[in-house]
C-alpha positions as CSV (number, residue, x, y, z in Angstrom):
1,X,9.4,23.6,25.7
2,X,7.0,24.3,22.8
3,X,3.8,25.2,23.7
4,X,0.4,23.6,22.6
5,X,-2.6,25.6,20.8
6,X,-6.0,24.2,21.4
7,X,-9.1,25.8,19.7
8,X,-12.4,24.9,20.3
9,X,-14.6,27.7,19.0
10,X,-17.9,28.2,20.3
11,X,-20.7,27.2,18.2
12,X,-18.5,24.7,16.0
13,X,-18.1,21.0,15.8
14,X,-14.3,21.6,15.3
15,X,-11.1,21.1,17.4
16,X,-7.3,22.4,16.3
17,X,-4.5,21.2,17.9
18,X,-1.3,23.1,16.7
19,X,2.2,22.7,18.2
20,X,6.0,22.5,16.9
21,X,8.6,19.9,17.4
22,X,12.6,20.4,17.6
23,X,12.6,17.2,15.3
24,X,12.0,16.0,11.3
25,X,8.4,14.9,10.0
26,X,9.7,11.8,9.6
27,X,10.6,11.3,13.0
28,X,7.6,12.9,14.6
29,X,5.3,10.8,12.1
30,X,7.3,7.4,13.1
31,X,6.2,8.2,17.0
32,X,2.8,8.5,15.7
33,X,2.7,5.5,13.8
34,X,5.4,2.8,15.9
35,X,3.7,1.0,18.3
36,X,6.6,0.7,20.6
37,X,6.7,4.6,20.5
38,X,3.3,5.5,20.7
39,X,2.8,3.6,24.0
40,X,5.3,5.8,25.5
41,X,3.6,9.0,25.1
42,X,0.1,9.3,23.8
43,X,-1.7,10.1,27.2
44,X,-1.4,11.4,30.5
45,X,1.4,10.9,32.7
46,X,-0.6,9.0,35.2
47,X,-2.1,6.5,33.3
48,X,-1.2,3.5,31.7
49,X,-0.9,3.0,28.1
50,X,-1.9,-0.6,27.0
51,X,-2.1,-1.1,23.1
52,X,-5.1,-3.9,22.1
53,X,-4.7,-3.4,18.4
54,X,-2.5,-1.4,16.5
55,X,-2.1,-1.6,12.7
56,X,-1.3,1.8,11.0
57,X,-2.2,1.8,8.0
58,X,-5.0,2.7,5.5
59,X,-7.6,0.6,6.4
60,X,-5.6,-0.3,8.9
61,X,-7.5,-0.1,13.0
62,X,-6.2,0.7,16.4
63,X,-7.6,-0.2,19.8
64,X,-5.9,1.1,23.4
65,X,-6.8,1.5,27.2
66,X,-5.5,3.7,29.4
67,X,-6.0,2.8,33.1
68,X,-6.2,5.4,35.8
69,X,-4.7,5.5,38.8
70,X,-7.8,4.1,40.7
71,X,-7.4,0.9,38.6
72,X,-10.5,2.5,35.8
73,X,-10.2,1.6,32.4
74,X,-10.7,3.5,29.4
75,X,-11.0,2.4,26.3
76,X,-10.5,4.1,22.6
77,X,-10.2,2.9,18.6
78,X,-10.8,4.4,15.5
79,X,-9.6,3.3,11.9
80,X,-6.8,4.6,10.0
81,X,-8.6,6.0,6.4
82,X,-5.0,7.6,5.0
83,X,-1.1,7.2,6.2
84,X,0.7,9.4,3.7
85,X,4.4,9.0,4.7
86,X,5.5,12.0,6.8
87,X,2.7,13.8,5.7
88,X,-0.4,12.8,6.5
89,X,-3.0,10.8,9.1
90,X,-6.9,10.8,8.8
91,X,-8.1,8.8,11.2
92,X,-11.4,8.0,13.2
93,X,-11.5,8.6,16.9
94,X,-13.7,7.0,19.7
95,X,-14.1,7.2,23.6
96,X,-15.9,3.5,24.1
97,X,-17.6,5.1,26.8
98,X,-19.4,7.5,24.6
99,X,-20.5,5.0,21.6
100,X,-20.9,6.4,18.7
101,X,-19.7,9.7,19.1
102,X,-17.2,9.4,16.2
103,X,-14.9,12.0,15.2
104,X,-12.4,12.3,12.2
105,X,-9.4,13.8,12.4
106,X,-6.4,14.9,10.0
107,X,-2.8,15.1,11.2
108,X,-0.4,16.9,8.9
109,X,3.1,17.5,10.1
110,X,5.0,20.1,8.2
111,X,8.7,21.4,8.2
112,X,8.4,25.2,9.2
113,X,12.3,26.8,9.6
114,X,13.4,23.7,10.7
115,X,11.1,22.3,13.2
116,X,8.0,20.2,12.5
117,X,5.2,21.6,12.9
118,X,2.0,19.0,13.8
119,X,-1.9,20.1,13.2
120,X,-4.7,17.9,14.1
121,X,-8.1,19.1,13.2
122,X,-10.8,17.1,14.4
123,X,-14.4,17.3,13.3
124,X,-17.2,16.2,15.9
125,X,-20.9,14.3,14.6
126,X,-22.5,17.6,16.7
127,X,-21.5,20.6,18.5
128,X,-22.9,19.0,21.7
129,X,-20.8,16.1,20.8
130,X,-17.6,18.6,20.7
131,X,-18.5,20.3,23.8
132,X,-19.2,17.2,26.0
133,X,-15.3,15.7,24.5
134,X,-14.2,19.2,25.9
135,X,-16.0,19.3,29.5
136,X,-14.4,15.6,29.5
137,X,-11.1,17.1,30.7
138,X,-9.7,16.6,27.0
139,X,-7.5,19.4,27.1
140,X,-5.5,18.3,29.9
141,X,-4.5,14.8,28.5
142,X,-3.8,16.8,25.1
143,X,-1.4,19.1,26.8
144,X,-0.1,16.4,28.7
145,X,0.4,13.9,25.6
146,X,2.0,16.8,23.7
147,X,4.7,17.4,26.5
148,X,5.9,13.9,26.3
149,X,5.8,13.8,22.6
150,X,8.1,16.2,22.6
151,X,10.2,14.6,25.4
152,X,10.1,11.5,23.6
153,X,10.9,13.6,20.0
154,X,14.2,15.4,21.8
155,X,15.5,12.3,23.1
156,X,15.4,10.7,19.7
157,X,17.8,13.2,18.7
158,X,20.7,12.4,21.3
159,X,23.8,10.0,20.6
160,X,23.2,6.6,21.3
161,X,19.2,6.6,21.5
162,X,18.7,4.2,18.4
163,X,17.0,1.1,18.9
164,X,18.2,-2.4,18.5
165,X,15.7,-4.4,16.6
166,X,15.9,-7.9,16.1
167,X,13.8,-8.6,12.9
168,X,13.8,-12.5,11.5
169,X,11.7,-14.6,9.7
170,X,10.4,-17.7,11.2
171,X,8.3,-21.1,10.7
172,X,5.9,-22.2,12.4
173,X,8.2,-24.8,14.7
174,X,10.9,-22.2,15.6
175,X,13.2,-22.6,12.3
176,X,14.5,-20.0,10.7
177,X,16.3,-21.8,8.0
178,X,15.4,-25.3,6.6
179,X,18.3,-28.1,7.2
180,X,22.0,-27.5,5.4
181,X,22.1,-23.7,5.2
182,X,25.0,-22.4,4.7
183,X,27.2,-20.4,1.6
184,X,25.7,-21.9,-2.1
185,X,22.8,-23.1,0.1
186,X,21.0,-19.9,1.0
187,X,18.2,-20.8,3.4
188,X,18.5,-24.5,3.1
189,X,16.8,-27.6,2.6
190,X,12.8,-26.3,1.5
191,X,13.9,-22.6,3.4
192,X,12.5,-20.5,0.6
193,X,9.3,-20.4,2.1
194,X,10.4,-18.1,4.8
195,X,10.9,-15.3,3.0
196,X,7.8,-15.7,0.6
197,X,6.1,-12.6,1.8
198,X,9.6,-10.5,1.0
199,X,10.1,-12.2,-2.6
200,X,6.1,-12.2,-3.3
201,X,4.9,-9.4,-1.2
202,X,1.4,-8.4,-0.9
203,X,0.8,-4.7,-0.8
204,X,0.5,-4.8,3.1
205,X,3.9,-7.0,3.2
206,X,5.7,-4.2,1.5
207,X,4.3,-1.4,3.6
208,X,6.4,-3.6,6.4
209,X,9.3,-3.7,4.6
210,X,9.5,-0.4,3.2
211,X,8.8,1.0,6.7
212,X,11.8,-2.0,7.7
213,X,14.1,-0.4,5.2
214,X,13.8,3.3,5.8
215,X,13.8,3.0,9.4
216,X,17.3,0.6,9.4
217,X,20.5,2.7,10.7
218,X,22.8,-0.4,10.9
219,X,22.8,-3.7,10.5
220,X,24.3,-7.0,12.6
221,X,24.9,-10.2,11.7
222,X,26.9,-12.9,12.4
223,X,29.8,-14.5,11.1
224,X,27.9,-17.7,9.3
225,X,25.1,-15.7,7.6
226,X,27.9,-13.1,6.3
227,X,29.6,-15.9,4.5
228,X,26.2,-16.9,3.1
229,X,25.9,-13.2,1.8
230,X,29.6,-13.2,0.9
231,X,29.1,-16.0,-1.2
232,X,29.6,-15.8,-5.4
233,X,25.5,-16.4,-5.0
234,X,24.9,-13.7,-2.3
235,X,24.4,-10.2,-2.0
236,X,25.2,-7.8,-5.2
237,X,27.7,-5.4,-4.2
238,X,26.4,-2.9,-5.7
239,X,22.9,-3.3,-4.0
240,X,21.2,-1.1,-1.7
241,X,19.3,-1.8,0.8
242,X,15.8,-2.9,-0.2
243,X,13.9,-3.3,-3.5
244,X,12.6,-1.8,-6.3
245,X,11.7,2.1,-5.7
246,X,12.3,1.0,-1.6
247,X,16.0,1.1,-2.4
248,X,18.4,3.4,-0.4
249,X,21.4,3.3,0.1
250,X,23.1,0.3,2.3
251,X,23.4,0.9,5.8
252,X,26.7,-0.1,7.2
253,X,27.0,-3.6,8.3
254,X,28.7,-5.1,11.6
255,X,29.1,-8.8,10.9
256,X,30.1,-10.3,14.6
257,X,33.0,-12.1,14.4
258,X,36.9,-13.5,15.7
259,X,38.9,-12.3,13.1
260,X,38.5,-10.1,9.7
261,X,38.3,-12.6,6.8
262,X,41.1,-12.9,4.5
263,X,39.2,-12.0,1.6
264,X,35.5,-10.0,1.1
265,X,34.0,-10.2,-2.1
266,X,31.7,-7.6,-1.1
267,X,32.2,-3.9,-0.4
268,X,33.5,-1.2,2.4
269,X,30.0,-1.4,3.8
270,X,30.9,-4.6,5.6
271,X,32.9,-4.1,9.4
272,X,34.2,-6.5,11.0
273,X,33.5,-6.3,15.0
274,X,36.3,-8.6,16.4
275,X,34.9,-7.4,20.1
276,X,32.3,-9.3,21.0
277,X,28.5,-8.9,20.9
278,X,28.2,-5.8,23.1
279,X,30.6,-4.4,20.8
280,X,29.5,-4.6,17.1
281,X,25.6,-3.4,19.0
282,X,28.0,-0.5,20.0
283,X,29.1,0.3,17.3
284,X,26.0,0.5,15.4
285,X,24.2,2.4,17.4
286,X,27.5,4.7,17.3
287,X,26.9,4.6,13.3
288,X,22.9,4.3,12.8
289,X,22.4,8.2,13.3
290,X,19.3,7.9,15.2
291,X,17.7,5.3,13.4
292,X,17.1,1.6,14.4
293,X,20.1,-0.8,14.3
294,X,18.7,-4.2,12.5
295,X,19.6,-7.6,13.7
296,X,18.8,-9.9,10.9
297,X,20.5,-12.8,11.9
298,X,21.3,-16.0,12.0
299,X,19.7,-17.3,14.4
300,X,22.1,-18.2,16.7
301,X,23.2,-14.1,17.0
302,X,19.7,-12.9,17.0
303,X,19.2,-15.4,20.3
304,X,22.2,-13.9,21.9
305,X,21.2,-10.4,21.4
306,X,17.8,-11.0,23.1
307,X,19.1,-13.4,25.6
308,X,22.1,-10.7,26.6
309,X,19.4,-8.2,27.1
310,X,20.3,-5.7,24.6
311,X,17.4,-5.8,22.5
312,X,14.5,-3.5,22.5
313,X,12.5,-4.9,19.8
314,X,11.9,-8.4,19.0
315,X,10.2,-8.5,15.1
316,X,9.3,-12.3,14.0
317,X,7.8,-12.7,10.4
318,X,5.9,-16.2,11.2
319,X,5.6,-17.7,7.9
320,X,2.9,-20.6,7.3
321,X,5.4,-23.8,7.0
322,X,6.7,-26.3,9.3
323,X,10.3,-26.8,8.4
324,X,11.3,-30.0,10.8
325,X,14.9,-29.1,11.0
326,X,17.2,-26.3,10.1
327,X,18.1,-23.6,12.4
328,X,16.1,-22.8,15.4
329,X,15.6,-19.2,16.8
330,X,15.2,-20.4,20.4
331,X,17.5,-23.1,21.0
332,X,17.6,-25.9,23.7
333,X,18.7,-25.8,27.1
334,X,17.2,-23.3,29.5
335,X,19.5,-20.4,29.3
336,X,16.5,-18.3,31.3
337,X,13.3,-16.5,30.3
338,X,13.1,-13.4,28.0
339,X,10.1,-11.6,29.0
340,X,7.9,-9.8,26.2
341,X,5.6,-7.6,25.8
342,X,2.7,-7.3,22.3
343,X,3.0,-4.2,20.4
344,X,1.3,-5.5,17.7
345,X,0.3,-7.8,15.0
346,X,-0.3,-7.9,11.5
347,X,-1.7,-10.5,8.9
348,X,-0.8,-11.2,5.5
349,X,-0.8,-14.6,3.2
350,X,2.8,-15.0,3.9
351,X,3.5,-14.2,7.1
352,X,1.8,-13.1,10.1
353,X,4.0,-10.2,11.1
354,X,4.4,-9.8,15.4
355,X,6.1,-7.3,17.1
356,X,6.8,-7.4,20.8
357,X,8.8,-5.0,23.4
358,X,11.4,-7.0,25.3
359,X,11.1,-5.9,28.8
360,X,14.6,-5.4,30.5
Protein backbone atom coordinates (compact mmCIF):
# COMPACT_ATOMS: atom_id res chain seq x y z
CA UNK A 1 0.00 0.00 0.00
CA UNK A 2 1.07 3.56 -0.84
CA UNK A 3 2.00 5.55 1.83
CA UNK A 4 0.66 9.04 2.95
CA UNK A 5 2.85 12.35 3.37
CA UNK A 6 1.60 14.76 5.86
CA UNK A 7 3.48 18.10 6.45
CA UNK A 8 2.61 20.54 8.90
CA UNK A 9 5.64 22.84 9.26
CA UNK A 10 6.14 24.59 12.32
CA UNK A 11 5.45 28.16 12.32
CA UNK A 12 3.03 27.94 9.17
CA UNK A 13 -0.63 28.04 8.57
CA UNK A 14 -0.18 25.28 5.93
CA UNK A 15 -0.95 21.50 5.58
CA UNK A 16 0.22 19.00 2.54
CA UNK A 17 -1.20 15.94 2.11
CA UNK A 18 0.67 13.96 -0.73
CA UNK A 19 0.00 10.27 -1.66
CA UNK A 20 -0.23 8.07 -4.97
CA UNK A 21 -2.94 5.97 -6.27
CA UNK A 22 -2.67 2.55 -8.56
CA UNK A 23 -5.65 4.18 -10.52
CA UNK A 24 -6.47 7.18 -13.37
CA UNK A 25 -7.31 10.91 -12.31
CA UNK A 26 -10.42 10.40 -13.52
CA UNK A 27 -11.23 7.66 -11.35
CA UNK A 28 -9.70 8.97 -8.18
CA UNK A 29 -11.40 12.48 -8.93
CA UNK A 30 -15.03 10.53 -9.42
CA UNK A 31 -14.48 9.02 -5.67
CA UNK A 32 -13.95 12.50 -4.56
CA UNK A 33 -16.75 13.99 -6.19
CA UNK A 34 -19.76 10.79 -6.23
CA UNK A 35 -21.63 10.84 -3.39
CA UNK A 36 -22.30 7.15 -3.32
CA UNK A 37 -18.41 6.90 -3.32
CA UNK A 38 -17.40 9.34 -1.07
CA UNK A 39 -19.48 7.98 1.80
CA UNK A 40 -17.54 4.86 1.58
CA UNK A 41 -14.23 6.16 2.40
CA UNK A 42 -13.69 9.75 3.53
CA UNK A 43 -13.13 9.14 7.31
CA UNK A 44 -12.07 6.75 9.79
CA UNK A 45 -12.94 3.20 9.88
CA UNK A 46 -14.88 3.47 12.99
CA UNK A 47 -17.18 6.09 12.31
CA UNK A 48 -20.12 6.59 10.34
CA UNK A 49 -20.27 8.49 7.23
CA UNK A 50 -23.73 10.26 6.80
CA UNK A 51 -23.87 12.79 3.87
CA UNK A 52 -26.47 16.03 4.77
CA UNK A 53 -25.66 17.82 1.54
CA UNK A 54 -23.67 17.10 -1.18
CA UNK A 55 -23.52 19.07 -4.49
CA UNK A 56 -20.01 19.15 -6.19
CA UNK A 57 -19.77 21.66 -8.05
CA UNK A 58 -18.52 25.26 -8.31
CA UNK A 59 -20.56 27.04 -6.13
CA UNK A 60 -21.77 24.03 -5.37
CA UNK A 61 -21.88 23.03 -0.92
CA UNK A 62 -21.42 19.90 1.00
CA UNK A 63 -22.47 19.11 4.54
CA UNK A 64 -21.60 15.48 6.48
CA UNK A 65 -21.43 13.84 10.04
CA UNK A 66 -19.51 11.33 11.13
CA UNK A 67 -20.68 9.63 14.34
CA UNK A 68 -18.32 7.92 16.73
CA UNK A 69 -18.51 4.89 18.18
CA UNK A 70 -20.01 6.38 21.53
CA UNK A 71 -22.95 7.57 19.45
CA UNK A 72 -21.07 11.61 19.18
CA UNK A 73 -21.68 13.48 16.23
CA UNK A 74 -19.46 15.50 14.23
CA UNK A 75 -20.36 17.70 11.84
CA UNK A 76 -18.33 19.35 8.74
CA UNK A 77 -19.26 21.61 5.34
CA UNK A 78 -17.42 23.81 3.28
CA UNK A 79 -18.32 25.11 -0.34
CA UNK A 80 -16.92 23.92 -3.57
CA UNK A 81 -15.18 27.42 -5.28
CA UNK A 82 -13.66 25.16 -8.48
CA UNK A 83 -14.27 21.43 -9.86
CA UNK A 84 -11.95 21.27 -12.93
CA UNK A 85 -12.59 17.79 -14.33
CA UNK A 86 -9.86 15.34 -13.22
CA UNK A 87 -7.78 18.10 -12.31
CA UNK A 88 -8.73 20.13 -9.85
CA UNK A 89 -10.81 20.84 -6.30
CA UNK A 90 -10.71 24.15 -4.18
CA UNK A 91 -12.81 23.85 -1.65
CA UNK A 92 -13.64 25.32 1.94
CA UNK A 93 -13.32 23.16 4.90
CA UNK A 94 -15.04 23.43 8.48
CA UNK A 95 -15.14 21.36 11.78
CA UNK A 96 -18.83 22.85 13.14
CA UNK A 97 -17.41 22.43 16.39
CA UNK A 98 -14.70 25.00 15.77
CA UNK A 99 -16.89 27.85 13.99
CA UNK A 100 -15.25 29.81 11.94
CA UNK A 101 -12.13 28.31 11.64
CA UNK A 102 -12.22 28.03 7.87
CA UNK A 103 -9.64 26.64 5.76
CA UNK A 104 -9.17 26.44 1.90
CA UNK A 105 -7.87 23.73 0.31
CA UNK A 106 -6.71 22.73 -3.33
CA UNK A 107 -6.73 19.05 -4.56
CA UNK A 108 -4.82 18.44 -7.77
CA UNK A 109 -4.51 14.91 -8.89
CA UNK A 110 -1.84 14.31 -11.43
CA UNK A 111 -0.74 11.21 -13.56
CA UNK A 112 3.03 10.53 -12.49
CA UNK A 113 4.40 7.06 -14.45
CA UNK A 114 1.14 5.80 -14.37
CA UNK A 115 -0.37 6.18 -11.05
CA UNK A 116 -2.24 9.29 -9.81
CA UNK A 117 -0.74 11.17 -7.72
CA UNK A 118 -3.30 13.40 -5.17
CA UNK A 119 -1.93 16.74 -3.30
CA UNK A 120 -4.09 18.63 -0.97
CA UNK A 121 -2.71 21.80 0.41
CA UNK A 122 -4.64 23.43 2.87
CA UNK A 123 -4.23 26.97 4.20
CA UNK A 124 -5.47 27.72 7.92
CA UNK A 125 -7.05 31.54 9.03
CA UNK A 126 -3.88 31.31 11.78
CA UNK A 127 -1.13 29.18 12.69
CA UNK A 128 -2.93 28.50 16.10
CA UNK A 129 -5.76 27.70 13.97
CA UNK A 130 -3.47 24.94 12.05
CA UNK A 131 -2.01 23.64 15.17
CA UNK A 132 -5.25 23.17 17.23
CA UNK A 133 -6.75 21.13 13.57
CA UNK A 134 -3.43 19.13 14.19
CA UNK A 135 -3.59 18.37 18.18
CA UNK A 136 -7.33 17.43 17.03
CA UNK A 137 -6.01 13.91 16.04
CA UNK A 138 -6.29 15.06 12.28
CA UNK A 139 -3.56 13.01 11.16
CA UNK A 140 -4.98 9.83 12.13
CA UNK A 141 -8.43 10.18 10.26
CA UNK A 142 -6.16 11.46 7.26
CA UNK A 143 -4.13 8.35 7.17
CA UNK A 144 -7.04 6.36 7.79
CA UNK A 145 -9.33 8.00 4.96
CA UNK A 146 -6.32 7.68 2.63
CA UNK A 147 -6.07 3.75 3.21
CA UNK A 148 -9.58 3.22 2.17
CA UNK A 149 -9.34 5.56 -0.71
CA UNK A 150 -7.10 3.55 -2.00
CA UNK A 151 -8.93 0.31 -1.07
CA UNK A 152 -11.91 1.69 -2.61
CA UNK A 153 -9.50 3.09 -5.85
CA UNK A 154 -8.02 -0.76 -6.33
CA UNK A 155 -11.28 -2.39 -6.24
CA UNK A 156 -12.63 -0.13 -8.89
CA UNK A 157 -10.15 -1.60 -11.08
CA UNK A 158 -11.29 -5.44 -10.78
CA UNK A 159 -13.75 -7.34 -13.31
CA UNK A 160 -17.16 -6.96 -12.55
CA UNK A 161 -16.96 -3.90 -9.93
CA UNK A 162 -19.06 -1.45 -12.18
CA UNK A 163 -22.19 -0.10 -10.94
CA UNK A 164 -25.63 -0.57 -12.12
CA UNK A 165 -27.43 2.80 -12.18
CA UNK A 166 -30.86 3.23 -12.89
CA UNK A 167 -31.15 6.84 -14.20
CA UNK A 168 -34.95 8.04 -15.49
CA UNK A 169 -36.79 10.92 -15.68
CA UNK A 170 -39.98 11.37 -13.88
CA UNK A 171 -43.22 13.64 -13.17
CA UNK A 172 -44.31 14.57 -10.38
CA UNK A 173 -47.24 11.60 -10.10
CA UNK A 174 -44.83 8.72 -10.88
CA UNK A 175 -45.09 8.86 -14.84
CA UNK A 176 -42.40 8.52 -16.84
CA UNK A 177 -44.07 8.86 -20.20
CA UNK A 178 -47.38 10.74 -20.90
CA UNK A 179 -50.29 8.27 -22.26
CA UNK A 180 -49.68 6.29 -25.88
CA UNK A 181 -45.91 6.06 -25.94
CA UNK A 182 -44.66 3.92 -28.06
CA UNK A 183 -42.52 3.89 -31.81
CA UNK A 184 -43.66 7.42 -33.84
CA UNK A 185 -44.91 8.48 -30.43
CA UNK A 186 -41.76 9.12 -28.47
CA UNK A 187 -42.73 10.01 -24.93
CA UNK A 188 -46.38 10.25 -25.55
CA UNK A 189 -49.34 12.16 -25.02
CA UNK A 190 -47.77 15.90 -23.46
CA UNK A 191 -44.34 13.65 -22.42
CA UNK A 192 -41.98 16.22 -23.74
CA UNK A 193 -41.86 17.84 -20.62
CA UNK A 194 -39.83 15.16 -19.04
CA UNK A 195 -36.94 15.62 -20.65
CA UNK A 196 -36.95 19.54 -20.72
CA UNK A 197 -33.95 19.93 -18.60
CA UNK A 198 -31.88 17.41 -21.22
CA UNK A 199 -33.32 19.36 -24.45
CA UNK A 200 -33.13 23.00 -22.64
CA UNK A 201 -30.45 22.42 -20.08
CA UNK A 202 -29.32 24.95 -17.72
CA UNK A 203 -25.65 25.09 -17.10
CA UNK A 204 -26.07 22.98 -13.81
CA UNK A 205 -28.42 20.37 -15.88
CA UNK A 206 -25.55 19.70 -18.22
CA UNK A 207 -22.83 19.40 -15.56
CA UNK A 208 -25.30 16.19 -14.73
CA UNK A 209 -25.47 15.00 -17.84
CA UNK A 210 -21.98 15.40 -18.99
CA UNK A 211 -20.88 13.72 -15.71
CA UNK A 212 -24.08 11.01 -16.81
CA UNK A 213 -22.43 10.48 -20.18
CA UNK A 214 -18.76 10.12 -19.37
CA UNK A 215 -19.31 7.93 -16.45
CA UNK A 216 -21.86 5.36 -18.69
CA UNK A 217 -20.04 1.82 -19.49
CA UNK A 218 -23.27 0.17 -20.90
CA UNK A 219 -26.50 0.71 -21.27
CA UNK A 220 -30.04 -1.43 -20.69
CA UNK A 221 -33.14 -1.15 -21.85
CA UNK A 222 -35.98 -2.97 -22.65
CA UNK A 223 -37.53 -4.31 -25.49
CA UNK A 224 -40.49 -1.51 -25.91
CA UNK A 225 -38.28 1.54 -25.52
CA UNK A 226 -35.70 -0.13 -28.15
CA UNK A 227 -38.44 -0.17 -30.72
CA UNK A 228 -39.19 3.46 -29.81
CA UNK A 229 -35.36 4.23 -30.54
CA UNK A 230 -35.38 1.82 -33.44
CA UNK A 231 -38.02 3.66 -34.94
CA UNK A 232 -37.47 5.81 -38.59
CA UNK A 233 -37.96 8.90 -35.83
CA UNK A 234 -35.46 7.54 -33.19
CA UNK A 235 -31.99 7.43 -32.46
CA UNK A 236 -29.34 8.50 -35.40
CA UNK A 237 -27.14 5.69 -36.03
CA UNK A 238 -24.48 7.43 -36.37
CA UNK A 239 -24.91 9.27 -32.89
CA UNK A 240 -22.80 9.02 -30.01
CA UNK A 241 -23.65 9.12 -26.85
CA UNK A 242 -24.53 12.59 -25.62
CA UNK A 243 -24.56 16.11 -27.16
CA UNK A 244 -22.75 18.68 -28.53
CA UNK A 245 -18.86 18.73 -27.30
CA UNK A 246 -20.32 15.88 -24.42
CA UNK A 247 -20.30 13.34 -27.30
CA UNK A 248 -18.27 10.13 -27.02
CA UNK A 249 -18.60 7.43 -28.48
CA UNK A 250 -21.78 5.01 -27.82
CA UNK A 251 -21.53 2.65 -25.20
CA UNK A 252 -22.74 -0.73 -26.11
CA UNK A 253 -26.33 -1.31 -25.61
CA UNK A 254 -28.20 -4.57 -24.08
CA UNK A 255 -31.91 -4.21 -25.00
CA UNK A 256 -33.66 -7.07 -22.71
CA UNK A 257 -35.63 -9.06 -24.73
CA UNK A 258 -37.27 -12.88 -26.04
CA UNK A 259 -35.94 -12.97 -29.25
CA UNK A 260 -33.40 -10.80 -31.62
CA UNK A 261 -35.71 -8.71 -33.93
CA UNK A 262 -35.93 -9.59 -37.51
CA UNK A 263 -34.63 -6.34 -38.63
CA UNK A 264 -32.47 -3.33 -36.70
CA UNK A 265 -32.32 -0.19 -38.35
CA UNK A 266 -29.79 0.82 -36.06
CA UNK A 267 -26.19 -0.34 -35.66
CA UNK A 268 -23.71 -3.19 -34.12
CA UNK A 269 -23.94 -1.19 -30.89
CA UNK A 270 -27.30 -2.73 -30.13
CA UNK A 271 -27.25 -6.65 -28.29
CA UNK A 272 -29.80 -8.50 -27.86
CA UNK A 273 -29.90 -10.31 -24.21
CA UNK A 274 -32.46 -13.20 -24.92
CA UNK A 275 -31.48 -14.39 -21.13
CA UNK A 276 -33.34 -12.68 -18.85
CA UNK A 277 -32.76 -9.60 -16.69
CA UNK A 278 -29.87 -11.00 -14.63
CA UNK A 279 -28.40 -11.64 -17.84
CA UNK A 280 -28.20 -8.52 -20.06
CA UNK A 281 -26.99 -6.62 -16.24
CA UNK A 282 -24.27 -9.43 -16.71
CA UNK A 283 -23.37 -8.72 -19.50
CA UNK A 284 -22.89 -5.14 -19.14
CA UNK A 285 -21.00 -5.09 -16.44
CA UNK A 286 -18.86 -7.82 -18.40
CA UNK A 287 -18.66 -4.95 -21.16
CA UNK A 288 -18.67 -1.48 -19.19
CA UNK A 289 -14.82 -1.65 -18.36
CA UNK A 290 -15.16 -0.31 -15.04
CA UNK A 291 -17.52 2.25 -15.54
CA UNK A 292 -21.26 2.45 -14.55
CA UNK A 293 -23.81 0.33 -16.49
CA UNK A 294 -26.99 2.82 -17.29
CA UNK A 295 -30.47 1.62 -17.02
CA UNK A 296 -32.49 4.12 -18.82
CA UNK A 297 -35.57 2.43 -19.19
CA UNK A 298 -38.80 2.04 -19.70
CA UNK A 299 -40.27 1.94 -16.93
CA UNK A 300 -41.40 -1.27 -16.56
CA UNK A 301 -37.37 -2.61 -16.83
CA UNK A 302 -36.07 0.07 -14.64
CA UNK A 303 -38.76 -1.33 -11.83
CA UNK A 304 -37.55 -4.81 -12.33
CA UNK A 305 -34.04 -4.02 -11.92
CA UNK A 306 -34.57 -2.27 -8.53
CA UNK A 307 -37.29 -4.57 -7.44
CA UNK A 308 -34.73 -7.78 -8.35
CA UNK A 309 -32.19 -6.14 -6.15
CA UNK A 310 -29.57 -5.59 -8.62
CA UNK A 311 -29.35 -1.97 -8.57
CA UNK A 312 -26.91 0.09 -6.73
CA UNK A 313 -27.98 3.39 -7.73
CA UNK A 314 -31.45 4.69 -8.17
CA UNK A 315 -31.10 8.33 -10.26
CA UNK A 316 -34.74 10.04 -10.79
CA UNK A 317 -34.83 13.43 -12.71
CA UNK A 318 -38.25 14.79 -11.16
CA UNK A 319 -39.49 17.13 -13.63
CA UNK A 320 -42.19 19.86 -12.60
CA UNK A 321 -45.44 18.38 -14.46
CA UNK A 322 -48.16 16.15 -13.48
CA UNK A 323 -48.80 13.88 -16.44
CA UNK A 324 -52.17 11.90 -15.23
CA UNK A 325 -51.44 8.80 -17.21
CA UNK A 326 -48.75 7.26 -19.19
CA UNK A 327 -46.25 5.01 -17.82
CA UNK A 328 -45.66 4.68 -14.21
CA UNK A 329 -42.12 3.94 -12.61
CA UNK A 330 -43.63 2.24 -9.58
CA UNK A 331 -46.49 0.26 -10.55
CA UNK A 332 -49.49 -1.20 -8.63
CA UNK A 333 -49.69 -4.13 -6.50
CA UNK A 334 -47.33 -4.55 -3.64
CA UNK A 335 -44.54 -6.47 -5.03
CA UNK A 336 -42.49 -5.53 -1.59
CA UNK A 337 -40.44 -2.54 -0.33
CA UNK A 338 -37.24 -1.22 -1.90
CA UNK A 339 -35.37 0.40 0.74
CA UNK A 340 -33.23 3.68 -0.13
CA UNK A 341 -30.90 5.57 1.06
CA UNK A 342 -30.17 9.96 0.00
CA UNK A 343 -26.98 10.54 -1.51
CA UNK A 344 -27.96 13.69 -2.75
CA UNK A 345 -30.04 16.29 -4.30
CA UNK A 346 -29.76 18.90 -6.80
CA UNK A 347 -32.07 21.70 -8.10
CA UNK A 348 -32.57 23.10 -11.41
CA UNK A 349 -35.68 24.80 -13.40
CA UNK A 350 -36.33 21.49 -15.04
CA UNK A 351 -35.85 18.98 -12.82
CA UNK A 352 -34.93 18.41 -9.38
CA UNK A 353 -32.17 15.85 -9.85
CA UNK A 354 -32.15 12.92 -6.56
CA UNK A 355 -29.92 10.37 -6.19
CA UNK A 356 -30.37 7.59 -3.59
CA UNK A 357 -28.29 4.19 -2.65
CA UNK A 358 -30.53 1.16 -2.79
CA UNK A 359 -29.75 -0.72 0.25
CA UNK A 360 -29.54 -4.52 -0.51
Amino acid sequence: MNPTTITAQPGSPFIEIVRDFDTTPARLFRAYTDPDLISRWLGPRDVEMRLLEFDAHSGGAYRYVHVDTDGGEHLFRGVFHAVDSAERIVQTFEYEGAPGQVSLETLTFEEVDGRTRLRTRSVFPSVEARDAMVASGMERGIRDSMDRLDELARDAEQPGASRVVVDISMSLDGYVTGPEAGPGRGLGIGGEPLHGWVSDPTPRDAEILHRSFTETGAVVMGRAMFDVVDSPDGWADEDGYGEGEDRIPAPPVFVVTHARPEKIRLGERFRFATGGLGDAVAQARAAAGGKDVMVIGGGSIAWQVLHAGLADVLRIHLAPIVLGGGTPLFPGGNPGPVRLEALGAVSTPGAEHLTYRVLK
